[in-house]
DSSP file (Angstrom, degrees, kcal/mol; ACC not computed):
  #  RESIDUE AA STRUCTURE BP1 BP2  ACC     N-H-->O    O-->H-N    N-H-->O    O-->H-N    TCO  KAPPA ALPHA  PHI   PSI    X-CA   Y-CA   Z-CA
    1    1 A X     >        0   0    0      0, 0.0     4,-0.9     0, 0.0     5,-0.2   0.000 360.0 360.0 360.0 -13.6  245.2   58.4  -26.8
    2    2 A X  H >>  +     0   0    0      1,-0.2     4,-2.5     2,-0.2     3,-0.8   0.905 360.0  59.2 -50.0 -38.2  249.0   59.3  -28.2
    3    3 A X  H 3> S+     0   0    0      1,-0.3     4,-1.6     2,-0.2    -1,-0.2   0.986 106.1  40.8 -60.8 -42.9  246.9   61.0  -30.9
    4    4 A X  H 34 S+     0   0    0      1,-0.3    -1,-0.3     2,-0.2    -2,-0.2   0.834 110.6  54.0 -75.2  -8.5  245.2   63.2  -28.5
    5    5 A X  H X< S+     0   0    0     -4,-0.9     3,-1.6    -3,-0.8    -1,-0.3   0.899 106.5  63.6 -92.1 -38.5  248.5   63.9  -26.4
    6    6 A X  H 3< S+     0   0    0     -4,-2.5    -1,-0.2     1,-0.3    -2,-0.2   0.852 102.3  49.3 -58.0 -41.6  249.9   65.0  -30.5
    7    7 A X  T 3< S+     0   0    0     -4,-1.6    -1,-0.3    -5,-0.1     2,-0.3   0.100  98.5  72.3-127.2  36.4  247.5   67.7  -30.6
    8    8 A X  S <  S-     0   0    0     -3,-1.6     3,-0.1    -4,-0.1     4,-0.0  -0.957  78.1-125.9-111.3 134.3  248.2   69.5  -27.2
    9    9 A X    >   -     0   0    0     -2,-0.3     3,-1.7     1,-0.2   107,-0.2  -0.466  58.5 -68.2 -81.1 166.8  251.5   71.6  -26.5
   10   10 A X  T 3  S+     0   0    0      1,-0.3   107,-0.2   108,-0.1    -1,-0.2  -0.025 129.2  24.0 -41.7 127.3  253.4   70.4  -23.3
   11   11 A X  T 3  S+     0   0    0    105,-1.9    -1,-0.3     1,-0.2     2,-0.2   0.748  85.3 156.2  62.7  21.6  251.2   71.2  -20.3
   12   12 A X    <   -     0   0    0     -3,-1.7   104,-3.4   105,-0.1    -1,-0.2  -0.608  44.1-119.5 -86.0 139.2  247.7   71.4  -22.2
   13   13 A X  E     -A  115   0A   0    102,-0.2     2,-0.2    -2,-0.2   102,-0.2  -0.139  24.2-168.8 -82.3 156.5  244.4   70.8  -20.1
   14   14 A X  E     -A  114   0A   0    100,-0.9   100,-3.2     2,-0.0     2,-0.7  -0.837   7.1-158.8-154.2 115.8  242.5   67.8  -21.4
   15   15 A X  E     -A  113   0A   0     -2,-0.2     2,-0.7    98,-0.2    98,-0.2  -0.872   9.7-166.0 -99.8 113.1  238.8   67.8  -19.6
   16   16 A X  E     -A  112   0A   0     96,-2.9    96,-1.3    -2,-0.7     2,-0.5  -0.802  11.9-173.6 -86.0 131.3  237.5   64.3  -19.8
   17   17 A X  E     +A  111   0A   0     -2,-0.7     2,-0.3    94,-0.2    94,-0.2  -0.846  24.8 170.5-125.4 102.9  233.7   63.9  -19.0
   18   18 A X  E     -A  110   0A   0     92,-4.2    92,-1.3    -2,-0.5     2,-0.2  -0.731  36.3-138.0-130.9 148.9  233.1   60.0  -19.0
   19   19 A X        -     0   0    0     -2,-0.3     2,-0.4    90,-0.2    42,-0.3  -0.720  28.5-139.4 -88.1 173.4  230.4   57.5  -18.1
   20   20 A X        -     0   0    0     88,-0.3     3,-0.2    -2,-0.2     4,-0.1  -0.954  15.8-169.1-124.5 116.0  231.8   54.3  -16.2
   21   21 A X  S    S+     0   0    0     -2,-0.4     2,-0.7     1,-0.2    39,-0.1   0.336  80.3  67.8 -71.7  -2.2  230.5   51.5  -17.1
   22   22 A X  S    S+     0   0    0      1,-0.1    -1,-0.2    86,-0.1     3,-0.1  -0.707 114.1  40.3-104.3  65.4  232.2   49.4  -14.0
   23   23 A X  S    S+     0   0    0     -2,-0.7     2,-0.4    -3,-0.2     5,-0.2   0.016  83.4  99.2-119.4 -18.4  229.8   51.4  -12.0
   24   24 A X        +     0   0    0     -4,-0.1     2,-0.1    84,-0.1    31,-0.1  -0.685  64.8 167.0 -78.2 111.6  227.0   51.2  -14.4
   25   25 A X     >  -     0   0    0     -2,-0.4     4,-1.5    -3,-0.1    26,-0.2  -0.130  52.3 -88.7-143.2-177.5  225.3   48.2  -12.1
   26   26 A X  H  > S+     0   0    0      2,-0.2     4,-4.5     3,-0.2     5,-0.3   0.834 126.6  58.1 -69.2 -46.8  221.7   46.5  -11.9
   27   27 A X  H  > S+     0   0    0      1,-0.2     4,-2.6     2,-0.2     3,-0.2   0.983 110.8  40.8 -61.3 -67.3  220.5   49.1   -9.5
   28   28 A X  H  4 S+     0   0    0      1,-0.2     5,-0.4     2,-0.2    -1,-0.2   0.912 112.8  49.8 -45.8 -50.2  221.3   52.0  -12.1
   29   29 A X  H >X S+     0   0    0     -4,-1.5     4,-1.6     1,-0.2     3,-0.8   0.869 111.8  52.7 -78.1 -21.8  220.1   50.5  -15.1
   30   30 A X  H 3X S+     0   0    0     -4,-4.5     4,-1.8     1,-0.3     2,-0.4   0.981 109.9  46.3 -58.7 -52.5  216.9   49.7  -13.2
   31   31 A X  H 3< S+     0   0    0     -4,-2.6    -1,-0.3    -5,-0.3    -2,-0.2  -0.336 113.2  48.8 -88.8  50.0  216.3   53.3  -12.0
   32   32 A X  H <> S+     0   0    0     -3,-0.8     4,-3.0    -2,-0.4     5,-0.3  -0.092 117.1  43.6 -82.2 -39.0  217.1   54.8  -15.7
   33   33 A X  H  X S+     0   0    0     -4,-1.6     4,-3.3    -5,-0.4     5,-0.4   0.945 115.1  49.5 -72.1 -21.9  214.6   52.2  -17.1
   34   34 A X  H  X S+     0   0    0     -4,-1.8     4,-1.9     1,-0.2     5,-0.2   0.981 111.3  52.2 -68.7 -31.3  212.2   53.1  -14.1
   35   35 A X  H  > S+     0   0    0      1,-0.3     4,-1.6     2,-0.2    -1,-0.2   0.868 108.1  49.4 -57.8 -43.4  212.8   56.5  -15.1
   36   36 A X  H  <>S+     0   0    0     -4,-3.0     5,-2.1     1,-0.2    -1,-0.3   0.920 102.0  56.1 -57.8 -39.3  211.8   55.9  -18.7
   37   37 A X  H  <5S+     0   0    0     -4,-3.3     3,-0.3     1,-0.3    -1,-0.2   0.780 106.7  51.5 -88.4  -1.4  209.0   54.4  -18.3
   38   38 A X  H  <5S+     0   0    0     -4,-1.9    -1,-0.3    -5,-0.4    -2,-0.2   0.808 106.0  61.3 -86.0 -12.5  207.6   57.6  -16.0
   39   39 A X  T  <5S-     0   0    0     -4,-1.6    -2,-0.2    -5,-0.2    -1,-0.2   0.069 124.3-116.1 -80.0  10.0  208.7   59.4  -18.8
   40   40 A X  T   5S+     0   0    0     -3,-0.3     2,-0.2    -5,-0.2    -3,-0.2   0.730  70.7 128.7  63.7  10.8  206.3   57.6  -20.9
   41   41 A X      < -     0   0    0     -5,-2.1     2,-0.4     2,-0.0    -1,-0.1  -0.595  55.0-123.7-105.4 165.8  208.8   55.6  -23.3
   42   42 A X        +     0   0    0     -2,-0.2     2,-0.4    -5,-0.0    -5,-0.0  -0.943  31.5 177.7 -96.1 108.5  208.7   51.6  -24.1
   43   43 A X        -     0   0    0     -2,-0.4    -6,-0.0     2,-0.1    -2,-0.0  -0.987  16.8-167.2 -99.4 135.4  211.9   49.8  -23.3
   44   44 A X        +     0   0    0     -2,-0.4     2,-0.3     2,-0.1    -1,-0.0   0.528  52.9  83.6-132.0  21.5  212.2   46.6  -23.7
   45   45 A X        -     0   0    0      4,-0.0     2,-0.4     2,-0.0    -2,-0.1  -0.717  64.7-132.3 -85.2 159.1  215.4   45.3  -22.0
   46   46 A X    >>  -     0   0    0     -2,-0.3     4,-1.5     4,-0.1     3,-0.7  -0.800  31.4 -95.3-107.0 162.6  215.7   44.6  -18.6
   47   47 A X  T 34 S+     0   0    0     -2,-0.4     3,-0.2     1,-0.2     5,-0.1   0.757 124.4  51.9 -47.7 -50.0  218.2   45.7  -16.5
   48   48 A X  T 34 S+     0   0    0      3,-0.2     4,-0.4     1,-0.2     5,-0.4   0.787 112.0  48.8  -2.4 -54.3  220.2   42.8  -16.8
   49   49 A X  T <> S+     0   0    0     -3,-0.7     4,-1.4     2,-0.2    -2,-0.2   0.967 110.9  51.5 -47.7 -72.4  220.1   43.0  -20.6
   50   50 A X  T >< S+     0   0    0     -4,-1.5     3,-1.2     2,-0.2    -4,-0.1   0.522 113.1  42.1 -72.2-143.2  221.0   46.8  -20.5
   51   51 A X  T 3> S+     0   0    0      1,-0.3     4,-1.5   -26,-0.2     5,-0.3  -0.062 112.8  50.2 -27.5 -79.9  224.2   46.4  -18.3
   52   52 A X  H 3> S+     0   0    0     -4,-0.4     4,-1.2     2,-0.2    -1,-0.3   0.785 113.5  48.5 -63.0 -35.1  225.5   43.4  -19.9
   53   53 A X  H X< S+     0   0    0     -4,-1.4     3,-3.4    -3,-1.2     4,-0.4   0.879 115.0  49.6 -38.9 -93.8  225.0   45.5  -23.9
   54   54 A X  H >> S+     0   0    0      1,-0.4     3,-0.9     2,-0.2     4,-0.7   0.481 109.2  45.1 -54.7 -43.0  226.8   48.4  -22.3
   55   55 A X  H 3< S+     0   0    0     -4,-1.5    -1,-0.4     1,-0.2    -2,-0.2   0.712 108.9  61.6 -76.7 -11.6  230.1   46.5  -20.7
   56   56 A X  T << S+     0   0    0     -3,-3.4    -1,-0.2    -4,-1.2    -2,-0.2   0.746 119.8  27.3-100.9 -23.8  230.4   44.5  -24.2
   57   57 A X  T <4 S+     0   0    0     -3,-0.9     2,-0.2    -4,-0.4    -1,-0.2   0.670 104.0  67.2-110.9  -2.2  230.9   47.7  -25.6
   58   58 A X  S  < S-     0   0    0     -4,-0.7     2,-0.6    -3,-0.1   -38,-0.0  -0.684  71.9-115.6-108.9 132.5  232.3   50.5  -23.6
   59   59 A X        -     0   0    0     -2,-0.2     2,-0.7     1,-0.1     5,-0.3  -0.808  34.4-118.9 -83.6 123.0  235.7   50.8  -22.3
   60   60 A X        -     0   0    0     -2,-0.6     2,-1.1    -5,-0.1   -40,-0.1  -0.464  22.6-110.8 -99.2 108.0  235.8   50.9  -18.9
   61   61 A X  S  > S+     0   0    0     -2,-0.7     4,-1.6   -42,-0.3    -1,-0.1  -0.064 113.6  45.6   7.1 -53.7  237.2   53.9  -17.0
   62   62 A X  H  > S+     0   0    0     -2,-1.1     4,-0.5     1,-0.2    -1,-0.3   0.268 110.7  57.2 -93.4  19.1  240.5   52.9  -15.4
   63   63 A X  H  > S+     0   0    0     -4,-0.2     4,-1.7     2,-0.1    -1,-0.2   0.732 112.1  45.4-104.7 -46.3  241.2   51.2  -19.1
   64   64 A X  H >> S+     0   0    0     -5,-0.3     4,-2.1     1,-0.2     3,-1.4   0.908 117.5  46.4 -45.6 -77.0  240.6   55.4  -20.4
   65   65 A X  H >< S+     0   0    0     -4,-1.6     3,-0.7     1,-0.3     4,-0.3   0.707 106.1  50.8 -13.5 -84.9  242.7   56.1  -17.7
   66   66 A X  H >< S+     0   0    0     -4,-0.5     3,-1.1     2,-0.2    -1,-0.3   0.869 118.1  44.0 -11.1 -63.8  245.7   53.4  -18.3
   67   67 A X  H << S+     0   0    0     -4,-1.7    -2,-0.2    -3,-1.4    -1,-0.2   0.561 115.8  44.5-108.0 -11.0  246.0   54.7  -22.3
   68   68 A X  T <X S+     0   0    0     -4,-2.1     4,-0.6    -3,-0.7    -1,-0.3   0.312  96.7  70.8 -92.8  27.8  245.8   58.5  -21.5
   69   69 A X  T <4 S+     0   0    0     -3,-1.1    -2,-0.2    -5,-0.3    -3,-0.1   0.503  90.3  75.4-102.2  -7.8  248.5   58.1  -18.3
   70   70 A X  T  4 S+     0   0    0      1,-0.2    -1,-0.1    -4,-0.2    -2,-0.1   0.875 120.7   4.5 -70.5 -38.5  251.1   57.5  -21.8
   71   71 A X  T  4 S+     0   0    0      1,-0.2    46,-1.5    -4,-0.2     2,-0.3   0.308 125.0  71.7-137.9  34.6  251.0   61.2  -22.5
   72   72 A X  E  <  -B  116   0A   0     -4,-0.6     2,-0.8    44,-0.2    44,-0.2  -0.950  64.1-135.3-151.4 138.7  249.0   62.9  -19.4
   73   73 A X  E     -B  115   0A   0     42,-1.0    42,-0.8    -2,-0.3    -4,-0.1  -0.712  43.6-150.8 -46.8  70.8  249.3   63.6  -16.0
   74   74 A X  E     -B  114   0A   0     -2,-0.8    40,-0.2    40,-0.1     3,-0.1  -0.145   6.6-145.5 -92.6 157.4  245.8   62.4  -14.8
   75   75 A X        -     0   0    0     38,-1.3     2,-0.1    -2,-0.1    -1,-0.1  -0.372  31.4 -92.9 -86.6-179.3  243.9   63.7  -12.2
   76   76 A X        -     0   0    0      1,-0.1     2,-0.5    36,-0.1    37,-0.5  -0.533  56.1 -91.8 -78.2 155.4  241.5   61.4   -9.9
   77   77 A X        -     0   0    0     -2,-0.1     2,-0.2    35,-0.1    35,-0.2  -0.781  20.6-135.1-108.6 149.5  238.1   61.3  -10.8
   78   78 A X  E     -C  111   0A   0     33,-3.0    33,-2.0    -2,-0.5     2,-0.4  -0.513  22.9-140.3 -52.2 107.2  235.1   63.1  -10.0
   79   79 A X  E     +C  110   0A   0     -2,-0.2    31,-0.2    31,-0.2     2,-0.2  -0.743  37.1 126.8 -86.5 138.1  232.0   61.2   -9.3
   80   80 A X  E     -C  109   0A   0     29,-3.4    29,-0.7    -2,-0.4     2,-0.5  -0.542  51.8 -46.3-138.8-164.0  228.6   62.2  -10.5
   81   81 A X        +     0   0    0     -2,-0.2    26,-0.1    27,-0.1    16,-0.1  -0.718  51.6 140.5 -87.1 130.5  225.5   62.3  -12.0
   82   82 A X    >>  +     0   0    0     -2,-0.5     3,-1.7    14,-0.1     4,-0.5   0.750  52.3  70.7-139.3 -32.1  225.0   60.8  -16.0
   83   83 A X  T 34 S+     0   0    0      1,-0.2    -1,-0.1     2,-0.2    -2,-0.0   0.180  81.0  75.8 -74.1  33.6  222.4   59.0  -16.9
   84   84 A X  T 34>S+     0   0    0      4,-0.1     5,-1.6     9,-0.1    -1,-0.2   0.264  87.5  63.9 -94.0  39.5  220.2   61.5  -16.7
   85   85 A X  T <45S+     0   0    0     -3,-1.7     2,-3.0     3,-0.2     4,-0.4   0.897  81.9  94.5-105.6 -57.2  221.8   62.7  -20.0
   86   86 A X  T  <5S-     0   0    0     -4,-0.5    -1,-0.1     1,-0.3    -3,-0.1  -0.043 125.0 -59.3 -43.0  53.1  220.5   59.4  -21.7
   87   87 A X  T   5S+     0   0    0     -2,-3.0    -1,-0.3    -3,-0.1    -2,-0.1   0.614 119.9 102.1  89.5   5.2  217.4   60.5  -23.1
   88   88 A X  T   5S-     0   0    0     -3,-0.3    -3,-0.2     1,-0.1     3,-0.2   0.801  74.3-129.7-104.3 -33.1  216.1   61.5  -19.4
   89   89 A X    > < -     0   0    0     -5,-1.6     3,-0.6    -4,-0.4    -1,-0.1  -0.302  29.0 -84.7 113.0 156.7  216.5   65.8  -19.5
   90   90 A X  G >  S+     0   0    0      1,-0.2     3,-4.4     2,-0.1     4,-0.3   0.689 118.8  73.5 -47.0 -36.5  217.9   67.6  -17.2
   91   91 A X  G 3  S+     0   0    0      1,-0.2    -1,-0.2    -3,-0.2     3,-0.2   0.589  91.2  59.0 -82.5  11.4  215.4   68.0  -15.1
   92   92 A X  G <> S+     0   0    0     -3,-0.6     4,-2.5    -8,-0.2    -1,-0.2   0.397  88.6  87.7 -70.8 -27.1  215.8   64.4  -14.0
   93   93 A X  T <4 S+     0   0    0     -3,-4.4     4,-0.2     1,-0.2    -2,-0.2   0.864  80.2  50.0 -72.1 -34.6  219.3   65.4  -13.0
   94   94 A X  T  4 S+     0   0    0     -4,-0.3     4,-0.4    -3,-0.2    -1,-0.2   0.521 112.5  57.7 -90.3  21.2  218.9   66.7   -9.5
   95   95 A X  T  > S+     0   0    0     -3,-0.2     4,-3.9     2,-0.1    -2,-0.2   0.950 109.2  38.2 -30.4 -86.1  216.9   63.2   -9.0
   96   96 A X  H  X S+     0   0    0     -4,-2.5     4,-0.8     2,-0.2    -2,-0.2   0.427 111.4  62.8 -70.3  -0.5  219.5   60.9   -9.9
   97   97 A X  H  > S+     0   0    0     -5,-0.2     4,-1.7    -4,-0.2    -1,-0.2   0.721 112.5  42.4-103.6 -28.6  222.1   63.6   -7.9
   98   98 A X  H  > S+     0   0    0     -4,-0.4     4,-0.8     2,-0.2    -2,-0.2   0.981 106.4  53.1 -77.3 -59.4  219.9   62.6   -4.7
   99   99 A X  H ><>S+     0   0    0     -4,-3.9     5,-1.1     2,-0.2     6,-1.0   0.861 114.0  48.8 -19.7 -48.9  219.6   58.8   -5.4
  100  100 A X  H ><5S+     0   0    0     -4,-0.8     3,-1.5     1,-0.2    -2,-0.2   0.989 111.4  50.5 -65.2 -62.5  223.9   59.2   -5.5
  101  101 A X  H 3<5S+     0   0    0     -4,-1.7    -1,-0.2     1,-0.4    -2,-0.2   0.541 114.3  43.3 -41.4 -25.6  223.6   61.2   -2.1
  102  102 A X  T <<5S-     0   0    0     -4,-0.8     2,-1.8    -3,-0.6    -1,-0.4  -0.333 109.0-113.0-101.9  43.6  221.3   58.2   -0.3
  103  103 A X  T < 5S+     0   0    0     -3,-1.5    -2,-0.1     1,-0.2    -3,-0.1   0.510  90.8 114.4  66.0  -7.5  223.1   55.2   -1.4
  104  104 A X  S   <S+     0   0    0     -2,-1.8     2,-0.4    -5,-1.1    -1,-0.2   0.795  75.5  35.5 -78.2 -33.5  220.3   54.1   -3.4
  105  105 A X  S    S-     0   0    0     -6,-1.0     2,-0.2    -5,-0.2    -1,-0.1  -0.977  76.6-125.5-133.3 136.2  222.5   54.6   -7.1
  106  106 A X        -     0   0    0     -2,-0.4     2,-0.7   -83,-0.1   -81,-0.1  -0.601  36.0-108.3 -67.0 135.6  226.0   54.0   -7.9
  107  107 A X        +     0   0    0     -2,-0.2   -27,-0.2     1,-0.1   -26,-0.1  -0.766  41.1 175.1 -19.1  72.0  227.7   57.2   -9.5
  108  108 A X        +     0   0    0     -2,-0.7   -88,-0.3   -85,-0.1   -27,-0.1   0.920  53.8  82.1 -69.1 -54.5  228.2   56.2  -13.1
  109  109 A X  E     - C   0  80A   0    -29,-0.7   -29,-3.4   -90,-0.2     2,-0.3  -0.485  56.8-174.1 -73.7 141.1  229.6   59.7  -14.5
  110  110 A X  E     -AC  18  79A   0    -92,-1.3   -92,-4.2   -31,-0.2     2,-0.5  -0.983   3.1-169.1-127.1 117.0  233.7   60.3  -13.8
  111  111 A X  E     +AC  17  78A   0    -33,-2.0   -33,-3.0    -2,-0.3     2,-0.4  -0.994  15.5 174.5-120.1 130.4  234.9   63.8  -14.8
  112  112 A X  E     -A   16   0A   0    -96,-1.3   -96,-2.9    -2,-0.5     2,-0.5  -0.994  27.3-138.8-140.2 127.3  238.8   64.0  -14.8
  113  113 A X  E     -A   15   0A   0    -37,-0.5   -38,-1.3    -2,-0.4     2,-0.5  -0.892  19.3-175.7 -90.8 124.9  241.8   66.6  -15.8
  114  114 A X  E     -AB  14  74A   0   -100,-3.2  -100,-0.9    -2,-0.5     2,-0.5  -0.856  10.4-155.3-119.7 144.5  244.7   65.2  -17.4
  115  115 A X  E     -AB  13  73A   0    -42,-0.8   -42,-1.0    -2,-0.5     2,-0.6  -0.823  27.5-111.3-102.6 136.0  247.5   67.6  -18.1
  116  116 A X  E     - B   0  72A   0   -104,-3.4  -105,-1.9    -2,-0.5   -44,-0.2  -0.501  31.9-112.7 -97.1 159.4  249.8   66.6  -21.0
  117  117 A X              0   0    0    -46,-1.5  -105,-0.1    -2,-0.6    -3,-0.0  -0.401 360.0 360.0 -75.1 149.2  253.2   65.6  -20.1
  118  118 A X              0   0    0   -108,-0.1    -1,-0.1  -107,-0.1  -108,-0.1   0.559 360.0 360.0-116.4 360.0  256.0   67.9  -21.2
């Protein structure tokens, strides 16, 4: 993340827009598959499946966080909606933005400003 701190002057915005996978949970990857499959597509992981893939390969937010805090001020993050950016449409989004609002789905998307340090 030094790299990105290189190619910002001293007090330059850096908008991160991030999934978290330590949020990303059984309950979420069930309601994205449930979602799919009203959406007519085949999947053929189960939720279990799908959550353990995604942590083996994603870094997980407060590690982004840790390696840009070397050359940015960062702010706390914003929780939201994001999987319905995975192949689900927008119009899916104020869905999953209600599910966050009952308790029913973890908040998987983190949006954060880091300033770089001068």
């Amino acid at each position: 993340m030094l790299r990105l701190a290189d190619v910002l002057k001293p007090g330059g915005l850096l908008l991160v827009d991030e999934f978290d996978i330590a949020a990303f949970d059984r309950r979420a990857a069930s309601w994205w598959l449930e979602q799919r499959v009203l959406l007519g597509a085949e999947d053929h992981d189960t939720a279990d499946e799908l959550v353990d893939k995604h942590r083996a390969h994603l870094h997980p937010l407060d590690r982004i966080v840790d390696t840009l805090e070397a050359g940015f001020d960062v702010s706390v993050p914003v929780r939201g909606a994001y999987l319905y950016r995975w192949g689900l449409g927008d119009s899916v989004r104020s869905v999953e933005e209600d599910a966050i609002a009952r308790g029913q789905l973890p908040a998987v998307g983190a949006r954060l400003v880091a300033h770089r340090k001068r």
